[in-house]
C-alpha positions in Angstrom: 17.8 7.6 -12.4 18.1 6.7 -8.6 19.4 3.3 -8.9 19.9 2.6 -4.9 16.1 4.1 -3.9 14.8 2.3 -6.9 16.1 -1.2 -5.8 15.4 -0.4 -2.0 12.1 0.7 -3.3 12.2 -3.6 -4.9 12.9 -4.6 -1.8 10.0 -3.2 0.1 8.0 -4.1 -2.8 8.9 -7.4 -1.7 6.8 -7.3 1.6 3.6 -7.1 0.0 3.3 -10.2 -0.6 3.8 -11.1 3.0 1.1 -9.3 3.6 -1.4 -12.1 2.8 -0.5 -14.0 5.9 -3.5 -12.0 7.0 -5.4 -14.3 5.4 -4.7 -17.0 7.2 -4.9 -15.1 10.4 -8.6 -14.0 9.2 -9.3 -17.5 9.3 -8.4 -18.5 12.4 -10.0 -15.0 13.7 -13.2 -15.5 12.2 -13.2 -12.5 9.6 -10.8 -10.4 8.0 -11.6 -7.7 10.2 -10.1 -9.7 13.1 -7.1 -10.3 11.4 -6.6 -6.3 9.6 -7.0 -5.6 13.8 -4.1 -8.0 14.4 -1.9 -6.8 11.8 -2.2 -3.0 12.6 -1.3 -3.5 16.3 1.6 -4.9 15.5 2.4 -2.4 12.9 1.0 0.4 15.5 3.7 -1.3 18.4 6.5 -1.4 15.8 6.4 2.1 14.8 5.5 3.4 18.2 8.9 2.0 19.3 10.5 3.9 16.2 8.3 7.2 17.4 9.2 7.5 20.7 12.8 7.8 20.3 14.2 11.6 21.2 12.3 14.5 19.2 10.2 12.6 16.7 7.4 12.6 19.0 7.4 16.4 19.7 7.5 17.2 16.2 4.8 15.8 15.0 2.7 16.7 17.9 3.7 20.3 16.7 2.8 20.2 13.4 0.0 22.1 11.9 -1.0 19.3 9.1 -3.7 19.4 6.5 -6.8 17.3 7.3 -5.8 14.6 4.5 -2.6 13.7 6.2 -4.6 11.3 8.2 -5.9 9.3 5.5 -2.9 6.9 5.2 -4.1 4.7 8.0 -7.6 4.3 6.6 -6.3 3.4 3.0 -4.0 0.9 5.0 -6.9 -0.7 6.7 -8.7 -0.9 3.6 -5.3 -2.3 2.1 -5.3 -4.9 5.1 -9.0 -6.0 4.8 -8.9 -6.2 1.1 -6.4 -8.9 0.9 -7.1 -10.7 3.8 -10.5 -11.3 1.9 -9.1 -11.6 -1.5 -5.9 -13.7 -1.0 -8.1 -17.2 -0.3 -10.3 -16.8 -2.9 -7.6 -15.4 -5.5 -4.4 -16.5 -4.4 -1.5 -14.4 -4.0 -0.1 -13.9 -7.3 -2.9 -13.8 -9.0 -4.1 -11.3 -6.4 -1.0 -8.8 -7.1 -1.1 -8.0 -9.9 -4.9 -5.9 -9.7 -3.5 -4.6 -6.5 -0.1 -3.3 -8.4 -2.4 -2.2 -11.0 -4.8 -0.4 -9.0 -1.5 1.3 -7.1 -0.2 2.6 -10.2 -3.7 3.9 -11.6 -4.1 5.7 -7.9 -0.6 7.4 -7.8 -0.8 8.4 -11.7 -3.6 10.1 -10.8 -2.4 11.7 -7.7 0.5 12.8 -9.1 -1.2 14.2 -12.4 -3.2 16.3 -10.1 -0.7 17.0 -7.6 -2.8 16.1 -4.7 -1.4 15.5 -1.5 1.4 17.4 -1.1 3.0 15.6 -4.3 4.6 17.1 -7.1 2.7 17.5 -10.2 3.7 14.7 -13.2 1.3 15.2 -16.3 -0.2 11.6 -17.7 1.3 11.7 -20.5 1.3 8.2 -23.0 5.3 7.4 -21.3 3.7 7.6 -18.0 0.4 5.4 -19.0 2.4 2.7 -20.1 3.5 1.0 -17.0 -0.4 0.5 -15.8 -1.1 -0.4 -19.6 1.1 -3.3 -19.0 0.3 -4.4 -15.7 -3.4 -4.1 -17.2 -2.3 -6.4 -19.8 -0.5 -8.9 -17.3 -4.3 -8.8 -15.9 -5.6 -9.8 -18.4 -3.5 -12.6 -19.3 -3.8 -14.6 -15.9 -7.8 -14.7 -16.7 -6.9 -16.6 -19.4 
């Protein structure tokens, strides 16, 4: 097991929850919409700065990618508008847990049929068991 990618992996799990300060900006823009724009310009000027550096620009400009490569960004936006709608009437723990859930139903499935580019992992009842969990931690904060 990758023990330093898994706990960096933590760690950058750790941001999500950040991510419902778009909340708040949704309220002061009026809609969530307002406030998913906000947060992707700053993500779009953060990474451009990263982009631009020597040779990273060229190569991707270069690249012959498959039309599905550009789907990222409109699963972030839908990421960003989901929980900047969610987060005040769910609050943010309560609001994780579906989303963590719904992340590990998505990738199981990805991976079991090896779309995108990712390396085929069978669902097998090991593999089932970290959504069935998360299900069941679901569950539990309804009641």
């Amino acid at each position: 097991m990758p023990w330093l990618p898994m706990l960096v992996a933590v760690l950058v799990g750790t941001v999500i929850p950040l991510r419902t300060a778009n909340s708040r900006l949704a309220q002061v823009a009026g809609h969530s919409t307002g406030a998913a724009l906000i947060s992707v310009t700053l993500t779009l000027l953060g990474t451009f700065v990263l982009l631009v550096r020597p040779g990273h620009a060229s190569a991707l400009a270069d690249a012959h990618l498959p039309w599905w490569t550009w789907i990222g960004g409109a699963s972030g936006m839908v990421y960003l508008l989901g929980r900047a709608a969610l987060a005040p009437r769910l609050g943010t723990a309560t609001l994780l847990s579906p989303t963590v859930l719904g992340q590990l139903l998505a990738a199981g499935l990805l991976e079991h049929v090896g779309w995108l580019g990712l390396p085929q992992h069978a669902l097998t009842p090991e593999r089932l068991l970290g959504p069935a969990l998360v299900a069941w931690v679901v569950l539990v904060r309804q009641f």
